[in-house]
Backbone as a ProteinNet text record, in pm:
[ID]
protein_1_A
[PRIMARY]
XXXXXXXXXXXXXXXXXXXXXXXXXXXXXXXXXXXXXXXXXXXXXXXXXXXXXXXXXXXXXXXXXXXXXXXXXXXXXXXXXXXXXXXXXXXXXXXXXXXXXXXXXXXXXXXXXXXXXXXXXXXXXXXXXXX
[TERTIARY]
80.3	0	84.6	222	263.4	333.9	339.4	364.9	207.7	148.9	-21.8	-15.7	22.7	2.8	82.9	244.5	375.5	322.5	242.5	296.3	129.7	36.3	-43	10.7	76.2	137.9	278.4	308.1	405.5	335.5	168.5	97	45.7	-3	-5.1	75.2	191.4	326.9	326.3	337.4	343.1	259.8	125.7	12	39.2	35	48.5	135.1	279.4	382.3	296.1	249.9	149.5	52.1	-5.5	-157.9	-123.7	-27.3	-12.3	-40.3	-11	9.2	-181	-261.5	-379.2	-487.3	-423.1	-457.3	-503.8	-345	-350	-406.3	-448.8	-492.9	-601.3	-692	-825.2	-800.8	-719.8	-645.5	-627.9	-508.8	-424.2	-522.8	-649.5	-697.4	-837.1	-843.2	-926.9	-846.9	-761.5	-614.4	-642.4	-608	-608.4	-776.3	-861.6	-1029.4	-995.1	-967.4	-975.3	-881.1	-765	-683.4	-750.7	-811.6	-879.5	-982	-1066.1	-1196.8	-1184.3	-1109.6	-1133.8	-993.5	-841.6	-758	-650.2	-670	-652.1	-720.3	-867.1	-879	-935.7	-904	-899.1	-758.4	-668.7	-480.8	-496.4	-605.3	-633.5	-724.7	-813.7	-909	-783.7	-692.2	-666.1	-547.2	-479.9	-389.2	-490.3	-560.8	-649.1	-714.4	-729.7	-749.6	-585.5	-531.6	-394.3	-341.7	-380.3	-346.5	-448.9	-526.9	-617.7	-609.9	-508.8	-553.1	-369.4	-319.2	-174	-224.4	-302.4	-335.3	-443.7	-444	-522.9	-446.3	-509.4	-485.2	-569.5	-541.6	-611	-710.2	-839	-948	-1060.6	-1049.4	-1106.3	-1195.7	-1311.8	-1412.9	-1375.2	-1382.4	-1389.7	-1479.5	-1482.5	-1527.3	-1441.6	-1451.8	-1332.8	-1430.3	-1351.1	-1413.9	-1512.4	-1514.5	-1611.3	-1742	-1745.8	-1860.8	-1868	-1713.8	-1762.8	-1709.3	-1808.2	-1751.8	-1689.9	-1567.2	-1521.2	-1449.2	-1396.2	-1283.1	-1174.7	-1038.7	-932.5	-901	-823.7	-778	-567.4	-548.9	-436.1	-329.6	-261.2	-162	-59.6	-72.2	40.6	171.3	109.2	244.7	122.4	254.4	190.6	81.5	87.8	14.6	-118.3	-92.5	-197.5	-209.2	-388.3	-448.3	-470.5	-505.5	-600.6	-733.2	-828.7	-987.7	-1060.5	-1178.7	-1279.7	-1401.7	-1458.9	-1574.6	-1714.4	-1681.5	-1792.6	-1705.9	-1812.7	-1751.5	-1652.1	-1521.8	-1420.2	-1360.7	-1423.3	-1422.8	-1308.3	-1154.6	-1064.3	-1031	-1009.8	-938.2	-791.5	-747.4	-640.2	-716.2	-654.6	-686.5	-613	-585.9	-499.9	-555.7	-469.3	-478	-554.8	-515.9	-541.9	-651.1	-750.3	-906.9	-970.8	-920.2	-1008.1	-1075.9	-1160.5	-1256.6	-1277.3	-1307.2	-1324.8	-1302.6	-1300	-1284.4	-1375.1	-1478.9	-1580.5	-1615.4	-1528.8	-1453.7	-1373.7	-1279	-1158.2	-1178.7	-1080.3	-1083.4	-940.5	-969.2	-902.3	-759.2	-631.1	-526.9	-526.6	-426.7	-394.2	-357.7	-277.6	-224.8	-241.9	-358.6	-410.5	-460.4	-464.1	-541.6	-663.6	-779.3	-915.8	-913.8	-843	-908	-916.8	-834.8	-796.7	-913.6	-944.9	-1059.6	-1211.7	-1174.2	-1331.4	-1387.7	-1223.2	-1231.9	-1241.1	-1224.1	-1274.8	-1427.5	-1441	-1586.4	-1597	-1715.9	-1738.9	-1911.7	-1941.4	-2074.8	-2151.5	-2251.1	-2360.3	-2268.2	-2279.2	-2186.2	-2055.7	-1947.3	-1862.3	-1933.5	-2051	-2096.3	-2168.9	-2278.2	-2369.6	-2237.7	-2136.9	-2112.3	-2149.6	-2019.9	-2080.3	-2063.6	-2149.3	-2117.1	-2057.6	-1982.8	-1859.2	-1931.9	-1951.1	-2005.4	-1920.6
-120.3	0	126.6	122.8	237.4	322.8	192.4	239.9	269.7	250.3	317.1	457.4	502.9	645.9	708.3	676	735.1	804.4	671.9	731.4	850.3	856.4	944.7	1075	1064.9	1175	1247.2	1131.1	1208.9	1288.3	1198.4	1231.6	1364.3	1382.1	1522.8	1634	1632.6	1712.6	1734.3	1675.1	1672.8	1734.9	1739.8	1803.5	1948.2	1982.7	2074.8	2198.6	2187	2273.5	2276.5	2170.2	2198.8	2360.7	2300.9	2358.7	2506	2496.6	2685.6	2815.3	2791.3	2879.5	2890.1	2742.4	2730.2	2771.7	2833.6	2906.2	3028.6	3069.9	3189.4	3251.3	3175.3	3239.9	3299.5	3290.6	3367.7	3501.8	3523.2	3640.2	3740.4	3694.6	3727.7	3787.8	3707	3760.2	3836.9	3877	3971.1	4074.8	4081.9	4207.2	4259.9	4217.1	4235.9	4321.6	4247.4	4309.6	4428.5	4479.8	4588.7	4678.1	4625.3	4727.6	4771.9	4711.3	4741.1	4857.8	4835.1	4874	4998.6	4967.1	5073	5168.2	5085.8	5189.2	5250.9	5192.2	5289.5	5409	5401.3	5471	5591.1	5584.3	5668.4	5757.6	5675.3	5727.5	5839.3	5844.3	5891.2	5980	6027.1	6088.9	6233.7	6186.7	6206.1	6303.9	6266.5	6296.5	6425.4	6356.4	6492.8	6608.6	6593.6	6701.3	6771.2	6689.5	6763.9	6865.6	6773.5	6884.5	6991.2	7009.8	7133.8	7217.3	7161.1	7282.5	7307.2	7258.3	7347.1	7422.7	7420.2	7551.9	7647.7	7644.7	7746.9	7843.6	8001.6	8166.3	8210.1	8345.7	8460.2	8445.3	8487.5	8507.3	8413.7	8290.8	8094.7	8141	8107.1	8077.9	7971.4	7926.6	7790.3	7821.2	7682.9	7652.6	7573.6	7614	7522.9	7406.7	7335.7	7255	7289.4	7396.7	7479.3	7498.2	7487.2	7554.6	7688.1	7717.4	7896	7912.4	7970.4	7999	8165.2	8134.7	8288.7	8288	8414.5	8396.9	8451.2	8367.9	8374.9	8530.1	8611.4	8748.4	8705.7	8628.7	8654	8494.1	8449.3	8313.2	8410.5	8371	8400.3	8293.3	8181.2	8060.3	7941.9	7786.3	7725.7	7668.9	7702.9	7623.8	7733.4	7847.8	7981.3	8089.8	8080.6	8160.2	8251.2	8395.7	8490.9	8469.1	8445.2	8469.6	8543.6	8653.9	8676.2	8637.9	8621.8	8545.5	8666.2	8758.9	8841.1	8980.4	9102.5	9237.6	9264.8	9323	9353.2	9309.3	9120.9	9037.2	8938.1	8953.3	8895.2	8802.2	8662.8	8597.8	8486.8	8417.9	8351	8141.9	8123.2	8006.8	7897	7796.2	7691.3	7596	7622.8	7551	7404.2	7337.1	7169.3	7219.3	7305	7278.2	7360.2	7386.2	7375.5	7233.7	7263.6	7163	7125.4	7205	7266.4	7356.1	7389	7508	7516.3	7601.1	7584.6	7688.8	7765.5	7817.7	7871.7	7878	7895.4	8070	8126.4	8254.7	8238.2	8299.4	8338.2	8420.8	8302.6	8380.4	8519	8621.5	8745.6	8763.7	8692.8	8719.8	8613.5	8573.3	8505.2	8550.4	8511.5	8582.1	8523.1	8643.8	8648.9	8676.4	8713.5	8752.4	8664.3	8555.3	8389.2	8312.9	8318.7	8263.5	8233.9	8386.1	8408.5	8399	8363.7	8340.7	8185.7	8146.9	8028.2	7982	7909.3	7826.3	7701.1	7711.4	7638.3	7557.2	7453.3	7452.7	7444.3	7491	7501.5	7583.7	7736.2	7777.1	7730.3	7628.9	7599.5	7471.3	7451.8	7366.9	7417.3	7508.1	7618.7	7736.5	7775.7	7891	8000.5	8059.3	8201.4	8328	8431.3	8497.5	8641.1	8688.8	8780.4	8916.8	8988	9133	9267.2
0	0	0	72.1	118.4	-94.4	-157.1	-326.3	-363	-352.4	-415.5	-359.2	-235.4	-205.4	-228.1	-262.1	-298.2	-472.2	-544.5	-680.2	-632	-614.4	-588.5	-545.1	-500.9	-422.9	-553.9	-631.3	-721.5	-841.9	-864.9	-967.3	-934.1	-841.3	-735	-752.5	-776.7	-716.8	-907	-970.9	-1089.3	-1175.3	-1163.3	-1192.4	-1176.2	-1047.9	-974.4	-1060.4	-1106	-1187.5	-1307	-1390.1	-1512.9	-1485.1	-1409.4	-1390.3	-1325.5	-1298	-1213.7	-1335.7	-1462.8	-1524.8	-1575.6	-1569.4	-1630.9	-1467.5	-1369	-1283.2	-1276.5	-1343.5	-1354	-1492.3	-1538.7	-1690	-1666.1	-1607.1	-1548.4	-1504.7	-1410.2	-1369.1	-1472.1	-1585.4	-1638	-1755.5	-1812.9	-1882.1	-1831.5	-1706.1	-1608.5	-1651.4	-1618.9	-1612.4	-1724.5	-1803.4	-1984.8	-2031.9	-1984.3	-2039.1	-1956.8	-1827.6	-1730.5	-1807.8	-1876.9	-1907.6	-2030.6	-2125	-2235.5	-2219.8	-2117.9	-2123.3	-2006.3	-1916	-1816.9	-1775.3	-1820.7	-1726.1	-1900.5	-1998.8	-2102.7	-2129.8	-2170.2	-2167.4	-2131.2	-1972.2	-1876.3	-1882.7	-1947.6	-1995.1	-2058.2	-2156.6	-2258.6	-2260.6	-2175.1	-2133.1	-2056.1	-1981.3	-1867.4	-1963.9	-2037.1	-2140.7	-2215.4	-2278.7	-2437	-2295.7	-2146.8	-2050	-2002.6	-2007	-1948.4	-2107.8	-2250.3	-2355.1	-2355.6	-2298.9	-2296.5	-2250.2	-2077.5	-1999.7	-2048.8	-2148.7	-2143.8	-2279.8	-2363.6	-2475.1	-2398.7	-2276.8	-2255.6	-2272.2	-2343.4	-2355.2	-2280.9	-2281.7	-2282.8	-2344.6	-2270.7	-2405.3	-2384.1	-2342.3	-2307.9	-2209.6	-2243	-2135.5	-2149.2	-1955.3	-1922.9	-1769.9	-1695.1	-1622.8	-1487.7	-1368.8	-1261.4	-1181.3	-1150	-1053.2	-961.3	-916.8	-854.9	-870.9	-1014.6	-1050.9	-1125.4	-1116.5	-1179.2	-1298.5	-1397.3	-1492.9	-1525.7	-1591.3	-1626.3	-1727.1	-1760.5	-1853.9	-1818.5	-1902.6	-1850.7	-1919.1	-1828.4	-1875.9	-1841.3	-1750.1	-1782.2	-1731.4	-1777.3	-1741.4	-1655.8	-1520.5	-1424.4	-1471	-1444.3	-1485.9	-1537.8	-1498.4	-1592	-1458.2	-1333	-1235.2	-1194.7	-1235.5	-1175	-1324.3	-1308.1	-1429.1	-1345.1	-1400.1	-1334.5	-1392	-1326.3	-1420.9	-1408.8	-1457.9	-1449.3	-1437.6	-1306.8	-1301.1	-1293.1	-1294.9	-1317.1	-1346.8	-1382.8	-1445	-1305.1	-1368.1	-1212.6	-1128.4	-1118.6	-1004.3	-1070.1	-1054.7	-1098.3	-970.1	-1020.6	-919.7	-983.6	-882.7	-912.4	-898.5	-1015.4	-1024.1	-1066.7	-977.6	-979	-1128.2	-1226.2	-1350.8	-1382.3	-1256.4	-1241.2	-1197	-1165.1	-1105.3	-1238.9	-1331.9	-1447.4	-1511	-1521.6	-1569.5	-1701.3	-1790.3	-1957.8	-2011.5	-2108.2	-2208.4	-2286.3	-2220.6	-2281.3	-2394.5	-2475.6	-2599.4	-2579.9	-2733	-2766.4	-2788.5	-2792.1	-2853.6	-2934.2	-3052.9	-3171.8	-3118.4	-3181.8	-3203.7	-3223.8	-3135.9	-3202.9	-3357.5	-3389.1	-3527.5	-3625.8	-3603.2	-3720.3	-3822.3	-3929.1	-4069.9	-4095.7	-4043.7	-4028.9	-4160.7	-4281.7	-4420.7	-4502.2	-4454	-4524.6	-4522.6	-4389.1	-4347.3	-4439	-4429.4	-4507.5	-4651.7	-4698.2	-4878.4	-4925.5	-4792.4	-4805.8	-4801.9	-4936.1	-4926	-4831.6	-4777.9	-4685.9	-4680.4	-4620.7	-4671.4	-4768.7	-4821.7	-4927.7	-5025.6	-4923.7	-5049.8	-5108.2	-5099.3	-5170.4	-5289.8	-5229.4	-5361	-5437.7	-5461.2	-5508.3	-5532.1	-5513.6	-5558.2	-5444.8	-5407.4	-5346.8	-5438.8	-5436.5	-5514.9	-5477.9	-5504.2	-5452.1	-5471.7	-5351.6	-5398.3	-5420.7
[MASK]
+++++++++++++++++++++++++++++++++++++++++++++++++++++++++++++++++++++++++++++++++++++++++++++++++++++++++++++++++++++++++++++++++++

């Protein structure tokens, strides 16, 4: 008897190194759906907000964590805006508690005349007609 429980015990021990990796495959492909579905693209969310709040100007209505909306009148640095949240009522605002940009305002030295010679819409298919 004492060889019937020896080789049991080797068939055991033997199994065992196989099967660790067909253990962990459940895990491994938990990991994998979570990284897919939930912690990419949160990367990415988190990223196209951090490129936003570094093109903020002068000019941007946005909105802070707060609740308040204003517009930015001036970039102290890259961590503190000044904003306007009402006529006169300037304050200082920590960059990272912006929320959105909830519009852009137009480059200083852009060419507004370019712009407009462009067809766009209906009229670039109908023809605009030049007065």
């Amino acid at each position: 008897m004492s060889m019937i429980s020896s080789a049991y015990a080797q068939a055991a021990g033997g199994a065992a190194g196989g099967d660790m990796f067909g253990a962990f495959l459940p895990l491994i492909l938990i990991f994998v759906v979570f990284y897919f579905l939930l912690i990419r693209p949160q990367q990415k969310k988190q990223k196209a907000h951090q490129q936003k709040l570094s093109a903020v100007r002068r000019g941007d209505k946005i909105i802070t964590g707060g609740g308040f909306y204003g517009t930015v009148t001036k970039i102290i640095s890259d961590t503190e805006i000044q904003v306007e949240i009402a006529e006169g009522v300037k304050v200082k605002v920590a960059s990272a508690t912006i929320m959105d940009v909830l519009s852009k305002s137009e480059p200083a030295n852009d060419a507004a005349p370019a712009a407009e010679e462009k067809k766009g819409g209906l009229g670039g298919l109908f023809g605009k007609k030049k007065d």
